[in-house]
Structures are given as structure tokens and as C-alpha cells.
N, CA, C and O atoms as a GROMACS GRO file, in nm:
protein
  536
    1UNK      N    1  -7.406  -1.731  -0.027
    1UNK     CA    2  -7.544  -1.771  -0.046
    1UNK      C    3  -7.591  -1.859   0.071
    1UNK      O    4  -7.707  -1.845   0.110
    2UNK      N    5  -7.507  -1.951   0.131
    2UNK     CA    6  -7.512  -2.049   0.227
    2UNK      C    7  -7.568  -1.942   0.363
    2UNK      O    8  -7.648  -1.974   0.452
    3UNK      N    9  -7.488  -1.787   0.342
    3UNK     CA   10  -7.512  -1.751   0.496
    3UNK      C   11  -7.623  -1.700   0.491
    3UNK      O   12  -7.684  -1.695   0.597
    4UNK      N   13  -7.706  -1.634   0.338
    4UNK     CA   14  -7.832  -1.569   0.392
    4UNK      C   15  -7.920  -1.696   0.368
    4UNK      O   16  -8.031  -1.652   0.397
    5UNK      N   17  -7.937  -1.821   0.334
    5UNK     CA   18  -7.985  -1.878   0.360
    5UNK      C   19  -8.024  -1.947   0.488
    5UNK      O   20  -8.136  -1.987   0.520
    6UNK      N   21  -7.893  -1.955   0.567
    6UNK     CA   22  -7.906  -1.975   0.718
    6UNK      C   23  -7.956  -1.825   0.791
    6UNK      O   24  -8.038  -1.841   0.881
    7UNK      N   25  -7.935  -1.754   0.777
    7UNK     CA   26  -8.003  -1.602   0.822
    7UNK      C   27  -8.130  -1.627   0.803
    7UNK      O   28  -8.197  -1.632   0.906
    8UNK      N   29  -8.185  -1.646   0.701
    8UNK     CA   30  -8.312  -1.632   0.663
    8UNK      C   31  -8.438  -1.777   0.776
    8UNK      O   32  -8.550  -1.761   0.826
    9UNK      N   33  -8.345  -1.904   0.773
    9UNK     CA   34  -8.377  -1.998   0.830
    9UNK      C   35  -8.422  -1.906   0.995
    9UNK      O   36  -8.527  -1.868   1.046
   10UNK      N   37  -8.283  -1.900   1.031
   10UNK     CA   38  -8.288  -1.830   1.190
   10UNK      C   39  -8.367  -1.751   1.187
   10UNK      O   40  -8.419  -1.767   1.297
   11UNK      N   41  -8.460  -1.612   1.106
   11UNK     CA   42  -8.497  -1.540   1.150
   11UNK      C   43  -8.660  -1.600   1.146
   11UNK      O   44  -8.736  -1.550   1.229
   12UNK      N   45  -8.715  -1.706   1.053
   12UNK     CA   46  -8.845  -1.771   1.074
   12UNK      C   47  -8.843  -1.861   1.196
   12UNK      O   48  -8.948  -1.877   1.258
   13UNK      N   49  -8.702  -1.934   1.246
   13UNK     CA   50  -8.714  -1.994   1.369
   13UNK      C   51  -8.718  -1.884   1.444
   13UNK      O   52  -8.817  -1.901   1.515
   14UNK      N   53  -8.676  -1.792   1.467
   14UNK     CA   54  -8.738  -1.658   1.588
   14UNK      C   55  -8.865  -1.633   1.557
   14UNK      O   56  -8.937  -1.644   1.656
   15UNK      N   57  -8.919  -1.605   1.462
   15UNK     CA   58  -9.031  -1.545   1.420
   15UNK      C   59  -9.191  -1.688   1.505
   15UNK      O   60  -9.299  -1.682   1.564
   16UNK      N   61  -9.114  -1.769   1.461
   16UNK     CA   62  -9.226  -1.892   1.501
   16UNK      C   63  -9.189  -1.995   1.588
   16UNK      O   64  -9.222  -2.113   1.585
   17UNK      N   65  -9.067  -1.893   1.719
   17UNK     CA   66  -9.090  -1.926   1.870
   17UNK      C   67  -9.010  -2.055   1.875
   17UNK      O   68  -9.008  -2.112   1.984
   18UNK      N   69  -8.924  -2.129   1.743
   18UNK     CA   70  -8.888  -2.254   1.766
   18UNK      C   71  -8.768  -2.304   1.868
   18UNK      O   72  -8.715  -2.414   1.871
   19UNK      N   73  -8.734  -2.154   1.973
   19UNK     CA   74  -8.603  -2.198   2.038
   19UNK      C   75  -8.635  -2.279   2.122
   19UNK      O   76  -8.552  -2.348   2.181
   20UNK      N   77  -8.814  -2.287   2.153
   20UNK     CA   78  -8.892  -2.395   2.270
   20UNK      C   79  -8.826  -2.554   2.223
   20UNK      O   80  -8.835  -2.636   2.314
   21UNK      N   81  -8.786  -2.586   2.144
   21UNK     CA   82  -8.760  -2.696   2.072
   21UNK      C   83  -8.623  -2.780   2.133
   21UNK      O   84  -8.613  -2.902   2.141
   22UNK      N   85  -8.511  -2.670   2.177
   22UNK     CA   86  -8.430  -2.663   2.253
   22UNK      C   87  -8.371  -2.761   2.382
   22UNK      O   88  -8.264  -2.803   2.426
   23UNK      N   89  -8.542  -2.766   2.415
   23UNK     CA   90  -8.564  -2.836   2.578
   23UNK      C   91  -8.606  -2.940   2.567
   23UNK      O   92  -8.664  -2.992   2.662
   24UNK      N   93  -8.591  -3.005   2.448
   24UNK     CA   94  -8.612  -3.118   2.424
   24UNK      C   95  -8.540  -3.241   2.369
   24UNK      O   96  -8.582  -3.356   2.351
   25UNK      N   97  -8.415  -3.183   2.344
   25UNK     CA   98  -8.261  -3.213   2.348
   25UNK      C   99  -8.166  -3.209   2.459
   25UNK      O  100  -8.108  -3.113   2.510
   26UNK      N  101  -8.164  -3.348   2.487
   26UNK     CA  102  -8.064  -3.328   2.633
   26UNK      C  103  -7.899  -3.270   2.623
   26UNK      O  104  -7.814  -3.241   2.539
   27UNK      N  105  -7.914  -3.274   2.732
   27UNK     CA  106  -7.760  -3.183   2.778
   27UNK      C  107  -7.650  -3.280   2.689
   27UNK      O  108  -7.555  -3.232   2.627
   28UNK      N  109  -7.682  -3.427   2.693
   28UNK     CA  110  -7.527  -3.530   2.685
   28UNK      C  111  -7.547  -3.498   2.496
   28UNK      O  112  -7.446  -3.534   2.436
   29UNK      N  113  -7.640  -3.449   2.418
   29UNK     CA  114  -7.647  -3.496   2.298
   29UNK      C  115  -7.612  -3.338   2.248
   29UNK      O  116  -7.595  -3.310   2.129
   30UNK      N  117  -7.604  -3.247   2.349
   30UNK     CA  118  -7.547  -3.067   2.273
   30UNK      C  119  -7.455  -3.093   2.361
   30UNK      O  120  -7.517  -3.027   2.444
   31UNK      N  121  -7.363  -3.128   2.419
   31UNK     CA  122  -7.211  -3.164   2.450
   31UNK      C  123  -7.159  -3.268   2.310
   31UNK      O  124  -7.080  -3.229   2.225
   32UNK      N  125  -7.212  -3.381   2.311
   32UNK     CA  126  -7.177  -3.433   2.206
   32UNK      C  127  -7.143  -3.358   2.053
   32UNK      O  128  -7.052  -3.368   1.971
   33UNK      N  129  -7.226  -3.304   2.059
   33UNK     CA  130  -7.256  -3.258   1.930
   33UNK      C  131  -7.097  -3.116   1.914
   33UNK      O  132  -7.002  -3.109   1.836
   34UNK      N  133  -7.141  -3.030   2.025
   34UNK     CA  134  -7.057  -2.907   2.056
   34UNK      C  135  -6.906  -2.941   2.043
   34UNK      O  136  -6.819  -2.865   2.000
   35UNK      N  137  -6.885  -3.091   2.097
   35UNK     CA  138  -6.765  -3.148   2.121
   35UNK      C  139  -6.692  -3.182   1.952
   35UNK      O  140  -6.598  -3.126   1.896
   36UNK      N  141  -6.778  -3.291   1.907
   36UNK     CA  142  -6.781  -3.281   1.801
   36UNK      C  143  -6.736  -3.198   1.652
   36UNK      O  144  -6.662  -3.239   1.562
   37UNK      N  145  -6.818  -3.054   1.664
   37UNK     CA  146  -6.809  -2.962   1.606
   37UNK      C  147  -6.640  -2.954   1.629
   37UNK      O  148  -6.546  -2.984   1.556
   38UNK      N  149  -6.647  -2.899   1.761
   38UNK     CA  150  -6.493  -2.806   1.787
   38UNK      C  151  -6.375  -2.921   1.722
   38UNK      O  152  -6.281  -2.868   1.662
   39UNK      N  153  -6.374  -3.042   1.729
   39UNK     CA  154  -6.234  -3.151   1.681
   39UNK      C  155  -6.266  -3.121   1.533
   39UNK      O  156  -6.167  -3.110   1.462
   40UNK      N  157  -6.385  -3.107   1.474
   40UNK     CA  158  -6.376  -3.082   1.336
   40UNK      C  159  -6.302  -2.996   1.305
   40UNK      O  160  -6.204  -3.016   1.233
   41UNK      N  161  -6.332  -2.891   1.351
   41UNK     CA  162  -6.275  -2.749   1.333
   41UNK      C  163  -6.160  -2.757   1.366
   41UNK      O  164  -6.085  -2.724   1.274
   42UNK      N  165  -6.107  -2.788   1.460
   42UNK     CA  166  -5.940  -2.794   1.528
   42UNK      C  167  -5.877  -2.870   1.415
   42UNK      O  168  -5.774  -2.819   1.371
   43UNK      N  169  -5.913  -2.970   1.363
   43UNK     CA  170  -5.816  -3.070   1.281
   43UNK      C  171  -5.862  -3.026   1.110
   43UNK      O  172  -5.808  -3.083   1.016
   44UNK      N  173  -5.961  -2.923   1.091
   44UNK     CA  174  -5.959  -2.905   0.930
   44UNK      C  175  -5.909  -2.749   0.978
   44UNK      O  176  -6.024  -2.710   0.998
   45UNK      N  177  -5.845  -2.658   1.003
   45UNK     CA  178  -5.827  -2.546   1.029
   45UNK      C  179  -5.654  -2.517   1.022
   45UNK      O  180  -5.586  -2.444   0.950
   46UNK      N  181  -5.626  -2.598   1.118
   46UNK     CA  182  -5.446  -2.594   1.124
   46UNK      C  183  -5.362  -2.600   0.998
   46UNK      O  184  -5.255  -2.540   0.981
   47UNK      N  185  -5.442  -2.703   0.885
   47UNK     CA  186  -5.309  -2.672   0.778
   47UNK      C  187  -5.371  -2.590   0.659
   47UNK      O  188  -5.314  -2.593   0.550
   48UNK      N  189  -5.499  -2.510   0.679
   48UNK     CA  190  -5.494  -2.347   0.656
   48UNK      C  191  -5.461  -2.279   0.656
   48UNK      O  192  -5.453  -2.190   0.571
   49UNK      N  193  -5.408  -2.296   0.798
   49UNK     CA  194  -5.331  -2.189   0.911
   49UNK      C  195  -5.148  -2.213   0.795
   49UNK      O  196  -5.094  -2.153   0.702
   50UNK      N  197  -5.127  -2.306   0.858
   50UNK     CA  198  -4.970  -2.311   0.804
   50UNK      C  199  -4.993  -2.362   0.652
   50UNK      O  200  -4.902  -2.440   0.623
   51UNK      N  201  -5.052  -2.349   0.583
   51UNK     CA  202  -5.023  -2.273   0.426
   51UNK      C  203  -4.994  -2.484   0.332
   51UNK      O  204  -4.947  -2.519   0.223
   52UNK      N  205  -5.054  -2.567   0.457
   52UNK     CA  206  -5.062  -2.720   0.372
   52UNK      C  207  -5.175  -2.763   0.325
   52UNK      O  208  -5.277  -2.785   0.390
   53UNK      N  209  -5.156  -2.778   0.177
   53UNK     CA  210  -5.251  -2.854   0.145
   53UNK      C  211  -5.303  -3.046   0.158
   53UNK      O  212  -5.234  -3.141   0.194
   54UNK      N  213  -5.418  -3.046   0.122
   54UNK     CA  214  -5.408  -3.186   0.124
   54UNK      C  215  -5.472  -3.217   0.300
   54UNK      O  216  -5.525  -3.127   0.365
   55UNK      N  217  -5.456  -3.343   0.346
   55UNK     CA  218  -5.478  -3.380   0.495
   55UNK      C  219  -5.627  -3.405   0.478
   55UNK      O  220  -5.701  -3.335   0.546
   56UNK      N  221  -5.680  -3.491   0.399
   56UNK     CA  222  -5.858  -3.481   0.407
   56UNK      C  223  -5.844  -3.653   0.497
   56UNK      O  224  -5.752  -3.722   0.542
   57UNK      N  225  -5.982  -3.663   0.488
   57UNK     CA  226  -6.017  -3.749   0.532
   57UNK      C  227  -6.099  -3.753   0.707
   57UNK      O  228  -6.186  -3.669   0.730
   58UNK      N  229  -6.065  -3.844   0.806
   58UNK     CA  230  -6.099  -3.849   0.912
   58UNK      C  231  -5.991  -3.764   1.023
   58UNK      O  232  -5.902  -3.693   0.974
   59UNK      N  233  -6.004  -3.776   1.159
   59UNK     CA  234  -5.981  -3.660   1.222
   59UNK      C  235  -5.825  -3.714   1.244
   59UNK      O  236  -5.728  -3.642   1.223
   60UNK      N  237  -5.818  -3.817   1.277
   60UNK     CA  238  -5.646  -3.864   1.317
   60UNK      C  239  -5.572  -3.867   1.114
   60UNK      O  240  -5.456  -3.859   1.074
   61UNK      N  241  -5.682  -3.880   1.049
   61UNK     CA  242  -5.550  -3.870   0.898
   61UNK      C  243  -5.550  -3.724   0.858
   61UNK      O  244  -5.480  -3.695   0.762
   62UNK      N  245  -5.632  -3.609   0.931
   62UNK     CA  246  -5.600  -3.506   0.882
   62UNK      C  247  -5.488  -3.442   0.988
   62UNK      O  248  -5.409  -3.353   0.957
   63UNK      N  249  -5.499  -3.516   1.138
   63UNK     CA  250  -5.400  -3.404   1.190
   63UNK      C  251  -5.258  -3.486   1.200
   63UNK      O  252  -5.169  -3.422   1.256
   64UNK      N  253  -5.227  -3.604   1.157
   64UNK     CA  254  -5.110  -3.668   1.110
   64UNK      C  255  -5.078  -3.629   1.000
   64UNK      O  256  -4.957  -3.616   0.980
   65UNK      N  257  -5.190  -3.592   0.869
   65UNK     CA  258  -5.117  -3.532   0.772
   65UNK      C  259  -5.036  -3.384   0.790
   65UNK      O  260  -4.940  -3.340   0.726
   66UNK      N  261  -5.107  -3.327   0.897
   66UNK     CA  262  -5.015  -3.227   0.935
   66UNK      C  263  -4.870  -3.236   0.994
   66UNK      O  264  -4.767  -3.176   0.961
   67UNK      N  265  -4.890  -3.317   1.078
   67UNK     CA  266  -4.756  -3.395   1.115
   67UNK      C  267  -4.673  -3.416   1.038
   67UNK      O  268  -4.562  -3.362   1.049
   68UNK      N  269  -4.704  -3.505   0.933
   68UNK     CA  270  -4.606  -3.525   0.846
   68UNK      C  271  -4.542  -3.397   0.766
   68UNK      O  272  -4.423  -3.395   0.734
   69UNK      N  273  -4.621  -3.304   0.741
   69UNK     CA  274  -4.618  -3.221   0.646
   69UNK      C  275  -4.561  -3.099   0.666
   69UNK      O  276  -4.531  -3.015   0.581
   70UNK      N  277  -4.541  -3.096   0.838
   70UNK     CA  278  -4.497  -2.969   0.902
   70UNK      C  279  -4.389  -2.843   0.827
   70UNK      O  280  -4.386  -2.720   0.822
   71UNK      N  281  -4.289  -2.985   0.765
   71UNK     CA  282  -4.174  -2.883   0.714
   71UNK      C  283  -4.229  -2.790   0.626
   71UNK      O  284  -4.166  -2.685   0.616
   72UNK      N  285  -4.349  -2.805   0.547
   72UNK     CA  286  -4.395  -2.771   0.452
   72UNK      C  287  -4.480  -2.641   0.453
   72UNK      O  288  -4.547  -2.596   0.359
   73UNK      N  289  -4.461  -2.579   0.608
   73UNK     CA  290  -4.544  -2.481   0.612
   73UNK      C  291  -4.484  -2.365   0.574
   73UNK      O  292  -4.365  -2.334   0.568
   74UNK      N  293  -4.658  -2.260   0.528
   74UNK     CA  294  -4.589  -2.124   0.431
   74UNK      C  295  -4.604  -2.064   0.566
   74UNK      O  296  -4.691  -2.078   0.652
   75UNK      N  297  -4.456  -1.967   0.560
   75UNK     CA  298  -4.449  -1.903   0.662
   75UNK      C  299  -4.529  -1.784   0.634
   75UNK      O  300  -4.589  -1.716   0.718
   76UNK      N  301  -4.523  -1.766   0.517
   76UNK     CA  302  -4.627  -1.589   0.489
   76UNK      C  303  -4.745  -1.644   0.532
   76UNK      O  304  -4.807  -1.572   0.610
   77UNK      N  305  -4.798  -1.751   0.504
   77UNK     CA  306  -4.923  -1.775   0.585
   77UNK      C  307  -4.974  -1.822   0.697
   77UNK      O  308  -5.089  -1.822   0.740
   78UNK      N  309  -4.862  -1.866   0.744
   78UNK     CA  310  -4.856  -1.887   0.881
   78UNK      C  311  -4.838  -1.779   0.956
   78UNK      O  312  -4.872  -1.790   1.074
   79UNK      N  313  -4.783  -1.652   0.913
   79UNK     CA  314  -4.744  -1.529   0.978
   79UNK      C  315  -4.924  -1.449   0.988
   79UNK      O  316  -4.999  -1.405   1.076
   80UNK      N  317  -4.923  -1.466   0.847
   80UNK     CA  318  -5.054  -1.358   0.859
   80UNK      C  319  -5.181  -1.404   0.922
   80UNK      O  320  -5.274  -1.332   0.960
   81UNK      N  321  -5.167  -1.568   0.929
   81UNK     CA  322  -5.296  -1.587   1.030
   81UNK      C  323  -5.295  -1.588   1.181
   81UNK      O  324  -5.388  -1.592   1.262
   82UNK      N  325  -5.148  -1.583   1.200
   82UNK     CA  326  -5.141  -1.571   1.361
   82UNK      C  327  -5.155  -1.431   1.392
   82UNK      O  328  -5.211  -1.405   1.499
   83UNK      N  329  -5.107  -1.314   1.304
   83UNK     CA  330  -5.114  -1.163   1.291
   83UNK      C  331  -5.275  -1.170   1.319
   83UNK      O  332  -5.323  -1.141   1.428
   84UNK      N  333  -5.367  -1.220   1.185
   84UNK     CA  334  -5.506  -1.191   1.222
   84UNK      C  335  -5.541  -1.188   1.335
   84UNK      O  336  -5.589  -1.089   1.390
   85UNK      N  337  -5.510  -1.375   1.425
   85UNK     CA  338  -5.557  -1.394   1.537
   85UNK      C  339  -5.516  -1.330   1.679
   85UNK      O  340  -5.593  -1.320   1.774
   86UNK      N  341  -5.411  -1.297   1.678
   86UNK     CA  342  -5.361  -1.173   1.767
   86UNK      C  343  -5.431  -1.051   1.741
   86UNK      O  344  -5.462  -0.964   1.823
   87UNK      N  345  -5.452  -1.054   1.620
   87UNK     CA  346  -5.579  -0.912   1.606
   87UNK      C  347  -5.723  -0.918   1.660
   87UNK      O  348  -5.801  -0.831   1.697
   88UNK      N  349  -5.730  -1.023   1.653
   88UNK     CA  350  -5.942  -1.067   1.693
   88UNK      C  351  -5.918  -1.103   1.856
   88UNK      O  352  -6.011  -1.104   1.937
   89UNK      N  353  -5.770  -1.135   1.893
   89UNK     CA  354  -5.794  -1.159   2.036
   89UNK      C  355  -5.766  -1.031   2.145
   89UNK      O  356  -5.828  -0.995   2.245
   90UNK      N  357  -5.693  -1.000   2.105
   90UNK     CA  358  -5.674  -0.815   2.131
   90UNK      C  359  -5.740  -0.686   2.086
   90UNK      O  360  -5.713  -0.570   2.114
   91UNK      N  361  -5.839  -0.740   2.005
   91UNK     CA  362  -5.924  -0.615   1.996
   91UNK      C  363  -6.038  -0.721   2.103
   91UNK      O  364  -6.051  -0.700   2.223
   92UNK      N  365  -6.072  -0.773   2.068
   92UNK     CA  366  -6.220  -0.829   2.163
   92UNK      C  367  -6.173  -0.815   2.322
   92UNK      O  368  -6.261  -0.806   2.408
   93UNK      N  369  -6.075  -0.813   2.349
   93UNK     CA  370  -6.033  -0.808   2.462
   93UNK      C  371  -6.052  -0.631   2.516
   93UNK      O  372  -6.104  -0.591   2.619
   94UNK      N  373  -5.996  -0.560   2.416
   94UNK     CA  374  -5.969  -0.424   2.460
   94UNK      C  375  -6.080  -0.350   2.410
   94UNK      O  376  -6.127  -0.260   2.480
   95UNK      N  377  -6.149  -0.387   2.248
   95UNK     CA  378  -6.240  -0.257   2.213
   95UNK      C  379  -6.358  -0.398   2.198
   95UNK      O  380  -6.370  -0.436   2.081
   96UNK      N  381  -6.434  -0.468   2.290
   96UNK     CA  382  -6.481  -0.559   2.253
   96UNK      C  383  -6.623  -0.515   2.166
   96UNK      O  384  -6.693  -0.599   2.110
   97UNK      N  385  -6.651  -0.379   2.165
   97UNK     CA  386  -6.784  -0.369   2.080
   97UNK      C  387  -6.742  -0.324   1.944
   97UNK      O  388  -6.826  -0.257   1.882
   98UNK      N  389  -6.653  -0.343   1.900
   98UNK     CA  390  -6.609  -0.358   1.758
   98UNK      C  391  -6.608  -0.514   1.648
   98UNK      O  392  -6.549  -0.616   1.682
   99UNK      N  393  -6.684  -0.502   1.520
   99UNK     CA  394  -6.707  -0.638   1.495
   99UNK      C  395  -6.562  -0.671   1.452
   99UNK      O  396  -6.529  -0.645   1.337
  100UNK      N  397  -6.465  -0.731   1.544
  100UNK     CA  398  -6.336  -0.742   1.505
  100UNK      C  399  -6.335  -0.859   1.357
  100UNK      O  400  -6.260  -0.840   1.262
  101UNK      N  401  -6.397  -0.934   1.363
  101UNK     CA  402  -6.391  -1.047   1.238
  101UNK      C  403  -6.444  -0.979   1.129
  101UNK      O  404  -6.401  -1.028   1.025
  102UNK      N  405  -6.525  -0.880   1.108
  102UNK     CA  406  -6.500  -0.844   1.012
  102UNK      C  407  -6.426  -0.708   0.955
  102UNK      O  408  -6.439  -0.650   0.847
  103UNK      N  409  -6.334  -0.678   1.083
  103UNK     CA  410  -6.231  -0.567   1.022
  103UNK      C  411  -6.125  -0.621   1.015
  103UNK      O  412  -6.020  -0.556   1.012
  104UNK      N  413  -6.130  -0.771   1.011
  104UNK     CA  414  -5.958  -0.845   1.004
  104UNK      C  415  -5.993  -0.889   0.847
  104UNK      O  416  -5.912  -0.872   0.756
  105UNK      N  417  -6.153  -0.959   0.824
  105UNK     CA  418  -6.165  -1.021   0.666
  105UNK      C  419  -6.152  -0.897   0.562
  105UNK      O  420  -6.100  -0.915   0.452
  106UNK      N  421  -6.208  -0.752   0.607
  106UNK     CA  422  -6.160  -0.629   0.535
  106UNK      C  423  -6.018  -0.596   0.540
  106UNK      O  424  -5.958  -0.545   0.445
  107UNK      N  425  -5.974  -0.623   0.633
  107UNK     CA  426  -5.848  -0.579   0.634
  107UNK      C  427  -5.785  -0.671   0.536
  107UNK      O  428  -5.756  -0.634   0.423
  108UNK      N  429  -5.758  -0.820   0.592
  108UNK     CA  430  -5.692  -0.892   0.464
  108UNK      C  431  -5.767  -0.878   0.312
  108UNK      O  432  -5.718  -0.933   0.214
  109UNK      N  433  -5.848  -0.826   0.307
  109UNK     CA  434  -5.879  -0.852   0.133
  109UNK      C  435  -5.797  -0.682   0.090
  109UNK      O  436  -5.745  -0.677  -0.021
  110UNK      N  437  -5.792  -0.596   0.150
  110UNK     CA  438  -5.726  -0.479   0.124
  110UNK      C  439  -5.569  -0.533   0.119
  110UNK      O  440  -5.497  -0.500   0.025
  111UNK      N  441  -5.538  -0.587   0.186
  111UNK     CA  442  -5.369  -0.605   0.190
  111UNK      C  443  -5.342  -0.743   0.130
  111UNK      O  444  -5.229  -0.789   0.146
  112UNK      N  445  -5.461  -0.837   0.042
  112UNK     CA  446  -5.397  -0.913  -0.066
  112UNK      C  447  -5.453  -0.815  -0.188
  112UNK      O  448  -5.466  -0.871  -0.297
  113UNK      N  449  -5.482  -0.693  -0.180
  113UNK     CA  450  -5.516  -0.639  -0.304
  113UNK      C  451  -5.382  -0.545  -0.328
  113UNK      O  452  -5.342  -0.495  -0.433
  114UNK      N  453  -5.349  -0.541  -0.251
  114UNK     CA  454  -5.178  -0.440  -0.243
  114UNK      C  455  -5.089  -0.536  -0.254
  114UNK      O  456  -5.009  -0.501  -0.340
  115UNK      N  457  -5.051  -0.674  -0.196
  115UNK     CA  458  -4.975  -0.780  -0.224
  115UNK      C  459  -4.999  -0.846  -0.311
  115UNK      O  460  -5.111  -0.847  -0.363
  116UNK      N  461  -4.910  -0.913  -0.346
  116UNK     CA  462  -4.932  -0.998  -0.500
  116UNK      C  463  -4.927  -1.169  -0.352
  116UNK      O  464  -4.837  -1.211  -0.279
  117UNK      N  465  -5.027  -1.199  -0.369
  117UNK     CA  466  -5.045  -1.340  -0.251
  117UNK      C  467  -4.932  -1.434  -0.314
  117UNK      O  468  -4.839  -1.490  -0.257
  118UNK      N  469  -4.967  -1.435  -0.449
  118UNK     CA  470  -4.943  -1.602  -0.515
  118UNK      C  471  -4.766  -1.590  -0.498
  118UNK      O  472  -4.706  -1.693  -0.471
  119UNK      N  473  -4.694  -1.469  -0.513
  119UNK     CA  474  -4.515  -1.479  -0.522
  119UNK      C  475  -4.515  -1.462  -0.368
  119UNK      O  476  -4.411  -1.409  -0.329
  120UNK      N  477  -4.614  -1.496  -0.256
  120UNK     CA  478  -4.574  -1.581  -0.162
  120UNK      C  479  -4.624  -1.685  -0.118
  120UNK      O  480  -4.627  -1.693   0.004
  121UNK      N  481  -4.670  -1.780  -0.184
  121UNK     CA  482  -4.755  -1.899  -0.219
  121UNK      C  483  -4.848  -1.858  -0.069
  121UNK      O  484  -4.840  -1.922   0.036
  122UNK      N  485  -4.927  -1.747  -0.089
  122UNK     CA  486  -5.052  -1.795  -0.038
  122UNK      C  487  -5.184  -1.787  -0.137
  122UNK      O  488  -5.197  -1.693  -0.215
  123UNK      N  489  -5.268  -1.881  -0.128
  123UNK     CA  490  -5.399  -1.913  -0.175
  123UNK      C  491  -5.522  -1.895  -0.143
  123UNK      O  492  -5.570  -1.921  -0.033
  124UNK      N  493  -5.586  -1.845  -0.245
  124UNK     CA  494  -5.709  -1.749  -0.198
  124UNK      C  495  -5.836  -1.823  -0.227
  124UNK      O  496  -5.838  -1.937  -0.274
  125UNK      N  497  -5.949  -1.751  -0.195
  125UNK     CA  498  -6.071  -1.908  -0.239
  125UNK      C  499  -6.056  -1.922  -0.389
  125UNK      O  500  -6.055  -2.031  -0.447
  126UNK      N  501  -6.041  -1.786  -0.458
  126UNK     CA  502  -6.078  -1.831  -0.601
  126UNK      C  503  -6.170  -1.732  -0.662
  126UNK      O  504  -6.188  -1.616  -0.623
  127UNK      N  505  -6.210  -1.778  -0.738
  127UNK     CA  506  -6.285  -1.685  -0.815
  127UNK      C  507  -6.473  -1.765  -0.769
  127UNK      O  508  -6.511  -1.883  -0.775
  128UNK      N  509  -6.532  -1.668  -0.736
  128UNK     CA  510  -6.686  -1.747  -0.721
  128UNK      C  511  -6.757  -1.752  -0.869
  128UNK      O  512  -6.754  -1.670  -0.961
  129UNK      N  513  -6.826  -1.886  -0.855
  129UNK     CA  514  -6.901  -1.910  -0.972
  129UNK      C  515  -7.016  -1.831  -0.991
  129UNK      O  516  -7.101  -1.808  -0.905
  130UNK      N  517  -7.016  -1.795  -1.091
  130UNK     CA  518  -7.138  -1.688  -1.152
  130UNK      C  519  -7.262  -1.715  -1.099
  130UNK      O  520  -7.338  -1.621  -1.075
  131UNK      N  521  -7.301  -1.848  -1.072
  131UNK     CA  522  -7.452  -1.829  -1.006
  131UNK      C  523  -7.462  -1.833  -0.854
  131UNK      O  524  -7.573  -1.850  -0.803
  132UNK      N  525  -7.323  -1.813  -0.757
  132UNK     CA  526  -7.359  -1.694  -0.677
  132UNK      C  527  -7.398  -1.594  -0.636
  132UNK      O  528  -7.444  -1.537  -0.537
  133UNK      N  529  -7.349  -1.576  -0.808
  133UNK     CA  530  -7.360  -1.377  -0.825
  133UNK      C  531  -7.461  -1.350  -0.866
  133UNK      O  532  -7.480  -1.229  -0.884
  134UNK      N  533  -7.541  -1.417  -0.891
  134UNK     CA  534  -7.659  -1.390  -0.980
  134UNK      C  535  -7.787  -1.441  -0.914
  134UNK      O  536  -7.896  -1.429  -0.970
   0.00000   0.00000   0.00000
């Protein structure tokens, strides 16, 4: 729901010219910001990746909780997200006009529908609440 809501946002900012808005934001405050973004992402992403839960908080207690927690990683899920990412970096590389991200999110929902995830402790979002769906 979050994405066609942002879809829908973006396509009235095209529609009513607002990328002029752009040039009015300096360079040091979309570095900041860009910079920003990416440490978020780097330090809430990794113990996804290796199958740990837990690690919230700020950016040095989530990637120390990884630290600590290392022994603790699922290798089935640590396998299959490096598999994905070797997949999105080798197809964009070789067939780059293919939407590779979404033939890796099809692909894994086909091959946790043939695997049983949970008898290899990996974890899935869940079940979505009904007034998504509705």
C-alpha cells in the first residue's frame, strides 16, 4: 500500500513539474541526506542477510549487535541471500534490460512455496493484515 501510495505521490510531482524544486536544495544537504540513507541501510540489512534477529536501535548498537551475534547466523539464509545477490549482480551486468529484482522476489516466493522455510529457520514477513487487502 506504502508503494502505490508513493507511485501515486511521484506521478502528481511529474504531472505538476515539481522536480524544479530540486535546485533549491544544495549539493552538501543531498550528500548528507544520500549518505545517511545508505549507513541506514548497510547497518539494518546485514542481520537479514545472516538470518539474526534483534540489533535495533542506533547505527553502532545495530552493527555491534551483529558482531556479537555472528555465531548465530542461518546459513540457509545467509546462502540464499548471497545466491539472490549474485543473481541481481550478474544478470544486470549481462542481460541488464531484464527487471532482475523482480525475477529474484518471484523466484524466491516460488522456491519458499516448494521449501518448507521454517525446518530451516528462515522467516518470512508473515501473513499481511486484511486491510491491506482490502
Amino acid at each position: 500500500m506504502t508503494a502505490i501510495i508513493v507511485g501515486l505521490i511521484a506521478v502528481v510531482a511529474y504531472l505538476l513539474k515539481l522536480g524544479v524544486l530540486m535546485n533549491f536544495i544544495s549539493e552538501s544537504v543531498l550528500v548528507g541526506f544520500s549518505s545517511g540513507a545508505a549507513l541506514y541501510i548497510a547497518s539494518t540489512q546485514p542481520g537479514k542477510l545472516f538470518g539474526i534477529h534483534g540489533g535495533h536501535g542506533q547505527f553502532i548498537e545495530r552493527i555491534s549487535h551483529l558482531i556479537q551475534h555472528i555465531g548465530e547466523a542461518n546459513p540457509w539464509a545467509l546462502a540464499l541471500g548471497i545466491l539472490a545477490l549474485v543473481i541481481l549482480m550478474m544478470g544486470e551486468h549481462l542481460v541488464p534490460r531484464l527487471p532482475w529484482s523482480l525475477i529474484i522476489v518471484l523466484g524466491s516466493i516460488g522456491l519458499m512455496s516448494v521449501i518448507d522455510p521454517k525446518a530451516h529457520g528462515i522467516s518470512l514477513s508473515g501473513v499481511s493484515p486484511a486491510a491491506f487487502l482490502s
